[in-house]
N, C-alpha and C positions, 0 to 999 in steps of 0.2 A: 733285665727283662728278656723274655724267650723270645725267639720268631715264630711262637707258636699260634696258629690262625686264630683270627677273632672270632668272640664266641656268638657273634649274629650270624658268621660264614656257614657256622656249622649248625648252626640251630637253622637257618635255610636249607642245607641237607634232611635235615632231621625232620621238617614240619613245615606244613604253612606260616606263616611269621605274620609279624605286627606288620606289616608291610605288603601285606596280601589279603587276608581274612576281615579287616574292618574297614568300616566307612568314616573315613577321617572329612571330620571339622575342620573347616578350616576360616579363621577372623577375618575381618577384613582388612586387619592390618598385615596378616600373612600372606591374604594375597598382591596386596603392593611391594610385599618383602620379593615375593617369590617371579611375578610378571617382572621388576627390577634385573632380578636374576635370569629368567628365561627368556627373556625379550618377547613372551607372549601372554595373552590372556587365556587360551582355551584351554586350561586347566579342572578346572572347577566347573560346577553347576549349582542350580538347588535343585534334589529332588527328594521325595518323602522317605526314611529309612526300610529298607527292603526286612530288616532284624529289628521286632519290635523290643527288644531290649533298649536301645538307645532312644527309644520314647517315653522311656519311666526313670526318670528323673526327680521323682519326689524327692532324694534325698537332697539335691542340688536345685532349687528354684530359681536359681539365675539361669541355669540352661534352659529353661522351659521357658521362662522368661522373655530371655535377648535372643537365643539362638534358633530356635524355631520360631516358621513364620503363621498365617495363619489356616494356611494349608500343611500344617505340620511338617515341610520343607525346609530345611536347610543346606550349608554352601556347601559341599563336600570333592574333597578330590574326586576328578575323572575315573576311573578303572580301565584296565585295558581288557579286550574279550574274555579275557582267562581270569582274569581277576584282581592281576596285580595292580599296584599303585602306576598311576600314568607317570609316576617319577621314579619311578623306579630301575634302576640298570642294572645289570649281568653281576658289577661288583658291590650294590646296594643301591643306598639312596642316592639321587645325579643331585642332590643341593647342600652346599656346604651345610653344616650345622645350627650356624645363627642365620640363615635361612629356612631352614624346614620348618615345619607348621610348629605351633607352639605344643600342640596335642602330643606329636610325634617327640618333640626334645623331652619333655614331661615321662612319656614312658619308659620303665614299667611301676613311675609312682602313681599313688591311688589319692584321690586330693578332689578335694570341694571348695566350694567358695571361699568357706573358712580358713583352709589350709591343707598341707600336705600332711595325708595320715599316714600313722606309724608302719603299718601293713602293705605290701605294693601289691597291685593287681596280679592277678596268675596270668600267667600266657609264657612268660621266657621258660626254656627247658633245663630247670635246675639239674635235673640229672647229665646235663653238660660239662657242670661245672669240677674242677677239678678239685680235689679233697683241699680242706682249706681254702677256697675260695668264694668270695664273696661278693653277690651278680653286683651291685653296684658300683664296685669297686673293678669288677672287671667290664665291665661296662664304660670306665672311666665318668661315671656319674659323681657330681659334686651337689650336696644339699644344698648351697646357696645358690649355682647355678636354678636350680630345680623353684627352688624359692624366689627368684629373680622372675622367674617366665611364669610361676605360678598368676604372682603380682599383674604381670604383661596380660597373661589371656583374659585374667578376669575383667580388665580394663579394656581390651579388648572386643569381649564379649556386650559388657554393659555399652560399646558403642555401635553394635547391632541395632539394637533399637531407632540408633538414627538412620541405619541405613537398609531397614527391613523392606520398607515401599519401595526401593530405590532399583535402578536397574541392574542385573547380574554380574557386571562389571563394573559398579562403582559408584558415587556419585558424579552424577552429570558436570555439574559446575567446578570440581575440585580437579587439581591434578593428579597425581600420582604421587606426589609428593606431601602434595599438599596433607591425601586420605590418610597417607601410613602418619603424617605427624599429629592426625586428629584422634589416631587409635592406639599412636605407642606416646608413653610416659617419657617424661621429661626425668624423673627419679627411675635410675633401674636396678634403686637395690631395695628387695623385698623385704619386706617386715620380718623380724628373726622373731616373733612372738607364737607359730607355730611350727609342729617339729622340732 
């Protein structure tokens, strides 16, 4: 293997990044992952999507579903003035990996309730990649990974619903502990029946 920069380093040069330009989701069990990790809550808020793309959701009805509330609000990371993610640092993301939002590990797969579809979302800058290279693979993305957290958010998601009325940091009466073990699965390996 080379020491040659990773190719988020440089697609940061290159472009706004996943990591700047969208308004990341995030479950409520990612933010007990992540308050665990940051030793704070003001991360997140709910407020209405500024990009009404991320309001049309027909093809995914669970998102419409669990995730927005009935002010079409949902939890989304902070931003800081300029735009970037409020976790964001100088050399990328500040949360290890099986900490970050479920949305953020998922990317740049393209996937619905159903499952992870064959096609990944556009946004990484292919024209990065070097001849013979393959963004997933330089990515160090693994399909079972991808299929593990697919399983997580959805389960995740569908426990919106219990916590939509609920106040912006959590339920009242649960711990912290208690919330992340009501919204992550006891099984964390994902169904291999798509992709």
């Amino acid at each position: 293997m080379s020491n040659e920069e990773f190719l988020c380093a440089r697609c940061a040069r290159h472009m706004k990044t996943c990591c700047q330009t969208p308004e990341i989701y995030v479950t409520p069990g990612d933010v007990e992952r992540i308050a665990n990790h940051v030793g704070r809550r003001d991360f997140s808020h709910f407020r209405v999507p500024t990009d009404p793309v991320y309001l049309e959701q027909d093809d995914d009805p669970a998102w419409q579903k669990h995730v927005f509330r009935e002010d079409n609000s949902r939890r989304v990371l902070k931003k800081t003035p300029d735009g970037d993610c409020s976790l964001l640092g100088p050399q990328g993301c500040t949360l290890p990996w099986e900490v970050r939002p479920l949305v953020c590990r998922l990317y740049p797969y393209d996937y619905d309730e159903r499952g992870i579809r064959d096609e990944l979302v556009p946004g990484c800058p292919l024209e990065l990649l070097r001849p013979g290279q393959v963004l997933l693979e330089v990515l160090g993305m693994k399909i079972d990974d991808a299929r593990r957290w697919h399983k997580q958010l959805y389960e995740e998601i569908r426990a919106e619903k219990d916590s939509r009325k609920m106040p912006d940091d959590g339920p009242p009466n649960l711990t912290g502990r208690e919330t992340l073990a009501a919204c992550s699965s006891t099984n964390t390996h994902a169904e291999s029946t798509v992709l």
